[in-house]
N, C-alpha and C positions, 0 to 999 in steps of 0.2 A: 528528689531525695527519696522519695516515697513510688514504692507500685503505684499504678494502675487502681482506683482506688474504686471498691465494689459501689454499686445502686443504689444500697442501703447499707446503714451498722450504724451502731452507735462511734458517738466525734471521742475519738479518744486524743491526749494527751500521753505520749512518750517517755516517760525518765529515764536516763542512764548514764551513771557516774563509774570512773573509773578510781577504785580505792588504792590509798596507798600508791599509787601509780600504776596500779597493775591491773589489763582489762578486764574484766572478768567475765566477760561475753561478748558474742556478733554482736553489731547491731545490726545489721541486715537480715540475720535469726530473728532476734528479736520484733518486728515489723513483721516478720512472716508470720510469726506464733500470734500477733494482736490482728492481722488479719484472717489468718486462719479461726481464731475465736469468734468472728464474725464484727469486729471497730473497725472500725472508720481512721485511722491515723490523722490527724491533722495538723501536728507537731512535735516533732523531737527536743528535747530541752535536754541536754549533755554537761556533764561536768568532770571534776576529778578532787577530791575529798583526800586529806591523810587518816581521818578516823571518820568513823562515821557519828551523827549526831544519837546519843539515845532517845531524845523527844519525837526527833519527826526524820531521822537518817540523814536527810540533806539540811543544810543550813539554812537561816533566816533570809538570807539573801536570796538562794536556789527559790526557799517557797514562796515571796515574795515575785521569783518570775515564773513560777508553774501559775501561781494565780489569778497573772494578768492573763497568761496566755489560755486558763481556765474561763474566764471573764470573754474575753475577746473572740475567741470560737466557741462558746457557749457549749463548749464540752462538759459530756456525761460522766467519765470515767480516766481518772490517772494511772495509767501501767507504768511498775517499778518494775525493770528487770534484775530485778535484786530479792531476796528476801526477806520480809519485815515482819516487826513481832507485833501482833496483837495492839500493842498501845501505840505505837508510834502509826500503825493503820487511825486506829481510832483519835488520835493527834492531829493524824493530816487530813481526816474526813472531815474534821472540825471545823479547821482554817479554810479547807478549799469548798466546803458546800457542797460534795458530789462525793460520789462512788470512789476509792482508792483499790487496788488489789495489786499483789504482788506478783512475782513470775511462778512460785507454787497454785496463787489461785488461780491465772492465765491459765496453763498446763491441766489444771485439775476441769478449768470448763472449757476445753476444747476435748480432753478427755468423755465429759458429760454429754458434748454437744455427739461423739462419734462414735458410741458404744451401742450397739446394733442386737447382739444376743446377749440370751438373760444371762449367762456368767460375766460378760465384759459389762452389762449393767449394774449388777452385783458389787465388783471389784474396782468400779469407780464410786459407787454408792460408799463403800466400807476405807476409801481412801479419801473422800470428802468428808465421812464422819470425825475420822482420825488425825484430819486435819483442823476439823471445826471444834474439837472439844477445847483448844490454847486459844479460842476466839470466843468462847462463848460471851463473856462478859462483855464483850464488845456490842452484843444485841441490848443487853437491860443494863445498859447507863444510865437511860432516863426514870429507872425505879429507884426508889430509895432502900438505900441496905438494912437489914435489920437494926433496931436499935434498942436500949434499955426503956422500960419504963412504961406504963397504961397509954395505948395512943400513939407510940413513937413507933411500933414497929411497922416496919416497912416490908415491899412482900418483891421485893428485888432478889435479895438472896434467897430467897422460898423457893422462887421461879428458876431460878440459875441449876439450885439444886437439883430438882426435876428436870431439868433437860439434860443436867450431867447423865443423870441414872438413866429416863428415855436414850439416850445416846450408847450409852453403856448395853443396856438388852439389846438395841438394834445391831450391835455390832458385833453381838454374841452370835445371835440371831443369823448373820450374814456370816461371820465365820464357819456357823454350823452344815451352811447350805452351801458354802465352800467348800469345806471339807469331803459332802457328797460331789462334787464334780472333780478333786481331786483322785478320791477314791476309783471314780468312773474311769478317768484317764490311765491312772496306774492298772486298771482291767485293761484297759485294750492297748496299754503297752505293752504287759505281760504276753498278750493274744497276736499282738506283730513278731515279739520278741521267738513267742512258742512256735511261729511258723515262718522263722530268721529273714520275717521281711525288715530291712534296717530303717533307719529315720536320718533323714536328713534338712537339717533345719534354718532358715534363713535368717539371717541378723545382721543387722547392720544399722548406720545411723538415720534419723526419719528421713522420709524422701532422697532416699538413694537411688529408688527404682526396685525395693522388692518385691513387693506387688505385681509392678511391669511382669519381672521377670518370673514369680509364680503361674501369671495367666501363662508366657510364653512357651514354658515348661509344662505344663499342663494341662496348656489346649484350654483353661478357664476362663472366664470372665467376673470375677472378684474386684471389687472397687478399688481404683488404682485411679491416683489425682497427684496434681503438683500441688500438694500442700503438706503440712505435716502433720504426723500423724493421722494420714487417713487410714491405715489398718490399725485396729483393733485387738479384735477378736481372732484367734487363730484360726487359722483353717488348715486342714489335710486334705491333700488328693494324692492317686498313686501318679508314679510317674514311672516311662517306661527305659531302663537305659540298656544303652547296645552292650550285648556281651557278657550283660551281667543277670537281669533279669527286672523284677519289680522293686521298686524303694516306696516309700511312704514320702513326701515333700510336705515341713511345714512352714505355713507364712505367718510372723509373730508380729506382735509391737515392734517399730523404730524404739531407739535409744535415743538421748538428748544430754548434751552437758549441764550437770546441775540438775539430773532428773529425783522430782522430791523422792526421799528414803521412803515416805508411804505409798506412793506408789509402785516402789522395787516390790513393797511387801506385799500390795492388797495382788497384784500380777503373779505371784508368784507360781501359781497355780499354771498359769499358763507359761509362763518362764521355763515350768519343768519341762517341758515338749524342748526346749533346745538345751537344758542339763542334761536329759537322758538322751539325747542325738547321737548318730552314731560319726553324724560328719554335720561340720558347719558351715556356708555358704557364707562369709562372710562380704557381704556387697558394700562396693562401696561408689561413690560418684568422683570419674577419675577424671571429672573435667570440673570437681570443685576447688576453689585457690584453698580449702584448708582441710586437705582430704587425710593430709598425717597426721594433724591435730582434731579430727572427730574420729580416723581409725582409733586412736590411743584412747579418747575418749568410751568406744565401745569396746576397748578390749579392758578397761576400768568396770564397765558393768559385767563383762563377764564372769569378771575378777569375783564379784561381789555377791552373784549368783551361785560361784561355784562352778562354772560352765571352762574356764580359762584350758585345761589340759585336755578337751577334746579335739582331736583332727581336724583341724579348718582349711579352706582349699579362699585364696583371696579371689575374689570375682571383679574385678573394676568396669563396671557399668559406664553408660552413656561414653561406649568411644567413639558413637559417630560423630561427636563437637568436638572429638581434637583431628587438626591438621594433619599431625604426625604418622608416618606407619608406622601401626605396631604389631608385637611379635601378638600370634593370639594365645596360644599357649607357653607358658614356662615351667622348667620345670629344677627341682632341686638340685645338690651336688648327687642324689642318691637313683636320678634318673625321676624321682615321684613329682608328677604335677603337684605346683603351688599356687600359682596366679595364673586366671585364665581373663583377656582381653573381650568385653562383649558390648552387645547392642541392645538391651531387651526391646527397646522400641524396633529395629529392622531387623534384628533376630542376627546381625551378622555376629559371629564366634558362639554360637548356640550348638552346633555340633559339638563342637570342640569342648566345650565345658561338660555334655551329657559324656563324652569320653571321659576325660579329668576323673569326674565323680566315681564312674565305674569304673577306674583301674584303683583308684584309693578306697571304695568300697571294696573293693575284689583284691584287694591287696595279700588277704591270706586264704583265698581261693586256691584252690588246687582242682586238679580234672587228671584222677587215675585213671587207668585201666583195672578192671576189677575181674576175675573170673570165678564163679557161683556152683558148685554141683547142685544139685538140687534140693540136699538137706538145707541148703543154707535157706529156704524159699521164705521163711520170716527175715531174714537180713534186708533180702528183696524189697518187702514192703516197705520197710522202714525206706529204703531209699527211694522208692517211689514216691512215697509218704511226703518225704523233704522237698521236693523236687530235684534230687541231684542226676537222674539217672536221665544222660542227653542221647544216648541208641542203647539198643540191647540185640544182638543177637545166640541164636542156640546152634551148638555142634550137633553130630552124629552122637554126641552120649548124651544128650540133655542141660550140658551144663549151658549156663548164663553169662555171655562175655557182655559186659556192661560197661558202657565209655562214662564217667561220670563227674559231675562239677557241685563241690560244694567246700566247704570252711575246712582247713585241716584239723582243727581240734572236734567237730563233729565228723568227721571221716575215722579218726583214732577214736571215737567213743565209741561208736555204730558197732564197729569190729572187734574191738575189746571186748562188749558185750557179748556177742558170740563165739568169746573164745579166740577170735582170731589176730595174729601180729600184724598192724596194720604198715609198720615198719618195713613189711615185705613187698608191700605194693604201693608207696610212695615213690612218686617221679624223682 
């Protein structure tokens, strides 16, 4: 039933109820997300509920066999793949004598456990605060609340209060130092943007193989694991494509169904790196059985981002597990690559994808013929300037014949500028 089960972790306890009838997650995800947190699985306990309990979510019966089987593997901790409010946590901590958390808290500590640099430190710090403020009370049950009268007051709610507020600055706090790597980023978009190197950004659902496929693109070595969520922290590196020139490649957060709203938000910072993209790699694992229903899933977060109307090229990963041949490249009714077939692990259809990218980045590329007398020799610079200018040669009168490649809307600006109709020397 269960992986391969690590060395070491804490013996967890399994929950997952199908509500209404309706699933509302893997469980085979779910198992991966409790080992990736670093537990031990030692039993699944399954059900199916028409409502849920407000006490304790599952019913007297269900906890009645979480307890034995609590009891009987002298289990630490019961994972809900579901999420639960505050009291019905502190309900079932009650009854079962151990650790309860739900699939927000799962997600929020394997988050904790994989966040490397100080921004992706920061932005699970300010999504665990965000999350812990509807828990608070759940710490000082055993004080007593304030009360009327000489002697009766209790310093439960005193205490509470002070952690709201501490909680409240620290978040301010974290906002503020957000807002400066924000700031940072939007600098050196601006500075790709000014020197029309493009971005192109990776997304897809966890453990699809983006990572794989950034080293292989790359030429890097950036942490790349079978597990989920093992990137982070975004990273940039250039990447060189044929024909076109330099791009910028970014490797983000996996997406996840049910991923908590605090976390959309405290990310969001790095989120921008695939809103402001100028093409998206959407990757996805096309030898997984539920690859339509996590594509839909990450095209819901794009949704949510704001990212959903940028250019996306489908990338379907790990084809060397299917049987089948397939085509490596496809492409639309308009002739424009859409889906390209790859391997990140043997690299096979890694050509063919670095094409894809450069004919849809260079899609409004043009390469005139240009001819310069010599007044024009500031026009000159500027296309040097750009990088558009691929030969130059001079006649007998000095003028400048120049082969060149670059964007048609900065080829008609160049020239407009100096006066000249650019309408004349368009292919």
């Amino acid at each position: 039933m269960f992986f391969e089960r690590p060395e070491s972790g804490e013996l967890a306890i399994l929950v997952h109820l199908d509500i209404n009838s309706e699933v509302e997650g893997d469980v085979r995800e779910f198992e991966e997300l409790a080992i990736s947190a670093g537990a031990c699985p030692v039993e699944l306990i399954t059900g199916s509920r028409q409502h849920v309990s407000p006490r304790y979510f599952i019913g007297t019966g269900k906890l009645e066999e979480i307890l034995v089987a609590v009891n009987m593997h002298e289990a630490e901790v019961v994972l809900f793949n579901h999420s639960l409010t505050s009291s019905q946590e502190r309900n079932l901590e009650k009854e079962l004598q151990c650790r309860v958390l739900d699939r927000t808290d799962l997600i929020l500590d394997i988050f904790a456990q994989r966040a490397r640099s100080y921004e992706g430190k920061l932005q699970v710090e300010l999504a665990q605060l965000k999350h812990s403020t509807t828990r608070l009370i759940k710490g000082w049950t055993h004080l007593d609340r304030q009360k009327g009268g000489i002697g009766l007051r209790g310093a439960g709610e005193t205490q509470l209060e002070i952690d709201q507020r501490l909680i409240a600055v620290r978040i301010k706090s974290i906002n503020k130092s957000l807002e400066k790597v924000r700031t940072q980023r939007q600098q050196g978009r601006k500075a790709r943007k000014k020197a029309e190197v493009p971005t192109v950004s990776l997304v897809g659902y966890t453990n699809a193989g983006k990572s794989s496929l950034f080293n292989a693109l790359t030429k890097s070595d950036i942490y790349a694991a079978d597990q989920l969520f093992a990137t982070l922290d975004s990273t940039l590196r250039k990447v060189k494509l044929p024909d076109f020139g330099t791009a910028i490649l970014a490797d983000t957060v996996g997406f996840i169904r049910d991923l908590p709203h605090q976390l959309v938000e405290a990310f969001r910072a790095t989120l921008e790196e695939t809103t402001e993209a100028s093409l998206l790699l959407h990757v996805i694992d096309c030898h997984g059985e539920q690859r339509f229903i996590l594509q839909e899933e990450v095209d819901n977060v794009l949704k949510e981002i704001g990212a959903e109307k940028i250019p996306t090229l489908m990338v379907y990963n790990k084809a060397d597990l299917l049987d089948a041949e397939l085509p490596a490249l496809e492409r639309d009714d308009n002739g424009l690559p859409w889906r390209v077939w790859i391997s990140a692990l043997t690299g096979a259809g890694i050509d063919d994808l670095l094409q894809a990218i450069s004919e849809l980045l260079g899609e409004d590329f043009i390469e005139p013929e240009l001819k310069l007398e010599p007044q024009y020799g500031r026009l000159r610079a500027k296309l040097y300037r750009q990088g558009a200018v691929k030969n130059e040669s001079l006649d007998e009168e000095g003028a400048s014949h120049l082969s060149l490649r670059l964007q048609k809307q900065d080829f008609i600006r160049l020239l407009k500028e100096e006066g000249l109709d650019a309408q004349l020397y368009l292919p």
